[in-house]
C-alpha positions in Angstrom: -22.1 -10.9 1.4 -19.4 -8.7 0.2 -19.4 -5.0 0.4 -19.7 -4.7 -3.7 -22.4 -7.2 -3.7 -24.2 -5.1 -0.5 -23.3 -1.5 -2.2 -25.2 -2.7 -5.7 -28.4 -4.8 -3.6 -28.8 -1.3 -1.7 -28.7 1.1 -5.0 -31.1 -1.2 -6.9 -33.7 0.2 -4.4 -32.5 3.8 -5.3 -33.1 6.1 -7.9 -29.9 7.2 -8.4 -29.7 11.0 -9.6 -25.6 11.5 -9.7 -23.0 9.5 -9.1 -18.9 11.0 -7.8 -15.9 9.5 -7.1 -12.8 11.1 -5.3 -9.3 9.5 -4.9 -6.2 11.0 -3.7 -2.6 9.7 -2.7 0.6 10.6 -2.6 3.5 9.5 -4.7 5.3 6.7 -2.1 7.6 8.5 0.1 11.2 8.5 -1.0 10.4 7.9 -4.7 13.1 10.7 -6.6 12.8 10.4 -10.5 15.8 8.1 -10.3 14.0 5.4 -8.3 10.4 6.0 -10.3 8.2 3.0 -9.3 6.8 0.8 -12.0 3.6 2.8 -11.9 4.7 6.3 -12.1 6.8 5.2 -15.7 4.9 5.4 -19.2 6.7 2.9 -20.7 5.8 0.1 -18.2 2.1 1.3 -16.4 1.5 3.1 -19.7 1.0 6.7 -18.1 0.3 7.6 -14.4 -1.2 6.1 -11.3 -4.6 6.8 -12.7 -4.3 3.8 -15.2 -3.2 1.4 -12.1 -6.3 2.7 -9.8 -8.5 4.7 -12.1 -9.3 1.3 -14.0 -10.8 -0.4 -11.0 -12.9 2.3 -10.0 -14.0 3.4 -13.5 -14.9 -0.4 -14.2 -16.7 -0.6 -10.6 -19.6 2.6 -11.8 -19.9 0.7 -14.7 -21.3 -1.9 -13.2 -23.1 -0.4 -10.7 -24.9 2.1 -12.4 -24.0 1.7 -16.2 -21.7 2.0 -19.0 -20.7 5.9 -19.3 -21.4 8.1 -22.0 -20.6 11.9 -22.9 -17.1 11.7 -21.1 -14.8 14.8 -21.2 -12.3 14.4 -18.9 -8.6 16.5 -18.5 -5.4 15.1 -17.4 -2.2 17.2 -15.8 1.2 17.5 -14.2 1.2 19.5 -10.4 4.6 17.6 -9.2 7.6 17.6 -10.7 8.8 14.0 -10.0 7.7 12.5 -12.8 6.5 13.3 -16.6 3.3 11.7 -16.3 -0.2 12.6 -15.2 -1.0 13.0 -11.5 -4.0 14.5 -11.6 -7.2 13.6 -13.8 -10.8 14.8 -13.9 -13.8 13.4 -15.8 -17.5 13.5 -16.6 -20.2 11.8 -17.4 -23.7 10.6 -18.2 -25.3 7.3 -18.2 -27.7 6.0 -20.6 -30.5 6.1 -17.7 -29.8 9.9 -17.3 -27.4 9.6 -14.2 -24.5 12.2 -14.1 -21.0 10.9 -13.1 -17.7 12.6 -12.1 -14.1 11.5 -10.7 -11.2 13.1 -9.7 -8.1 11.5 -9.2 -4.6 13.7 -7.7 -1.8 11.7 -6.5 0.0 15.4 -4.8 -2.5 16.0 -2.4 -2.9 13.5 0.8 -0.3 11.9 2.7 -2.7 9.5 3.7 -4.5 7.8 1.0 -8.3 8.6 0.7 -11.1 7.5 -1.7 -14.7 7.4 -1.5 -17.8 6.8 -3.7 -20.7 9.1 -3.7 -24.7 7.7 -5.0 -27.0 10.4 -4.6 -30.4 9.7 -5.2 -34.2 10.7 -4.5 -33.9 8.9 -1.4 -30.8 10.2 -0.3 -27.1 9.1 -0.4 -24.4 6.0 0.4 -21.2 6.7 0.4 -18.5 3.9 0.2 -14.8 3.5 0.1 -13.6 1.8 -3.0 -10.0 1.0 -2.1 -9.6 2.1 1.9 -10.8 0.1 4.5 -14.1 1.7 6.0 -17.7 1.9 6.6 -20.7 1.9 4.3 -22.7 4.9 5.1 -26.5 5.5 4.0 -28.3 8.9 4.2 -31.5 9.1 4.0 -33.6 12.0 3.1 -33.6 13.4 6.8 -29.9 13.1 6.8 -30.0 10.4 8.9 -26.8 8.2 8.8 -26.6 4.6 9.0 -22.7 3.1 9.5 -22.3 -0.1 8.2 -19.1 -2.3 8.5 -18.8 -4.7 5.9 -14.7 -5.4 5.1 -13.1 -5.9 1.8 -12.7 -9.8 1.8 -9.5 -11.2 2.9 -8.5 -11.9 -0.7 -9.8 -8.8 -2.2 -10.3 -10.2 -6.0 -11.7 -13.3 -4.7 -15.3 -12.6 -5.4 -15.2 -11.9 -9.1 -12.7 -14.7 -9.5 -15.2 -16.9 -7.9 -18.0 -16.0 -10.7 -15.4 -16.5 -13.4 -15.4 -19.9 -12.1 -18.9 -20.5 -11.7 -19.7 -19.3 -15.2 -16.8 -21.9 -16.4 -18.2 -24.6 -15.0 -21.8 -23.7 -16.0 -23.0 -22.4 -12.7 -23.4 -18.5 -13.2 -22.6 -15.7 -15.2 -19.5 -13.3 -14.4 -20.7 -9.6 -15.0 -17.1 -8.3 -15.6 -16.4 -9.0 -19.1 -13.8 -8.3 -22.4 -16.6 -5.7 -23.9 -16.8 -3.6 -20.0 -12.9 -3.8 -19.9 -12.7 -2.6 -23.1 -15.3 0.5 -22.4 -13.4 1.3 -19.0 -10.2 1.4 -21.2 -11.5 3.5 -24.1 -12.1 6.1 -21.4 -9.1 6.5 -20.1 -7.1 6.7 -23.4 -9.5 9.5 -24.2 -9.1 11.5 -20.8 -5.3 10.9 -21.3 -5.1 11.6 -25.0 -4.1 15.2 -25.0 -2.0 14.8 -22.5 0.4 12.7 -24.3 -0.4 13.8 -27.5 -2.0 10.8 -28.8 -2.3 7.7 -27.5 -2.1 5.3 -30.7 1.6 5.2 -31.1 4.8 4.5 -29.2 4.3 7.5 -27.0 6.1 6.5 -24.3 9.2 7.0 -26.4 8.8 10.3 -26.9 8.2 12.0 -23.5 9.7 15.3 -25.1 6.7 15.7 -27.1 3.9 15.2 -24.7 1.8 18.2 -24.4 0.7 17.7 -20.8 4.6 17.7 -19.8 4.6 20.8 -20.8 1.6 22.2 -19.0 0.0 22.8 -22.4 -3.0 20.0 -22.5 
């Protein structure tokens, strides 16, 4: 069993109050604004690191505990490297009632970190999304439980598997156009301000972007 298919089998015995999600890196060491990787330019990732990592984790709580509703989110500039966002905050409720929040700053950590948070009546489970590490599980006493369950060898390998199963009539792959689409709706919204508008060419006009500026 994977650790996604373990992390969802454990929640559906929870009732799941709030849901958080933290990730921080740093931009790659030696990166100047002349030698921008592909990630950290608008006009090829289409804003910051958020859209390269954000989308996997956004589309991750989506499945796990539902599609989002209510977001407000905030992106911003802290470094000075490049004109996109590196930092990005947003919240969230789920049609069940569950709040959400994430943060995302690529300034802080010069070691990546990233971590899940369920809390629910029953306690808590905490998981890495990206980083290699346990699964922990609190219960009420604040007992932990550490569980060791590694990202598969070929990380995408699970979901790529349903895709086939569904093709050939032998299952039903839960990650679909209509949950890409919600997981991408989201972030154009929390990154709206920021660039003044998402709907046009906006990567051609860096000069106008609000959140450049420190102004969104």
């Amino acid at each position: 069993m994977n650790r996604l298919t373990f992390t969802e089998k454990k929640l559906r015995s929870r009732e799941i109050e709030r849901v958080s999600f933290t990730c921080m890196e740093r931009l790659t060491p030696g990166m100047t604004a002349d030698n921008l990787s592909w990630r950290w330019r608008a006009d090829e990732a289409g804003g910051g690191l958020f859209l390269d990592l954000g989308c996997h984790a956004l589309d991750l709580l989506d499945f796990l505990v539902g599609p989002a509703l209510n977001v407000r989110g905030k992106a911003s500039r802290m470094g000075r490297i490049a004109d996109v966002e590196d930092r990005v905050s947003l919240e969230w409720t789920t049609e069940s009632g569950i709040k959400g929040a994430a943060r995302f700053s690529f300034t802080e950590r010069d070691v990546p970190e990233d971590e899940f948070e369920f809390v629910g009546t029953k306690g808590k489970l905490l998981a890495p999304c990206f980083q290699p590490g346990p699964i922990v599980i609190e219960n009420a006493k604040g007992e932990r439980e550490l569980l060791n369950i590694p990202h598969p060898e070929h990380v995408h390998q699970p979901m790529i598997q349903t895709i086939v199963d569904e093709l050939r009539g032998e299952g039903k792959c839960p990650s679909t156009a209509t949950s890409a689409m919600r997981t991408s709706v989201i972030m154009d919204e929390v990154l709206s301000d920021y660039y003044g508008g998402r709907d046009d060419a906006f990567w051609e006009r860096p000069a106008t972007w609000p959140g450049r500026a420190g102004k969104s």
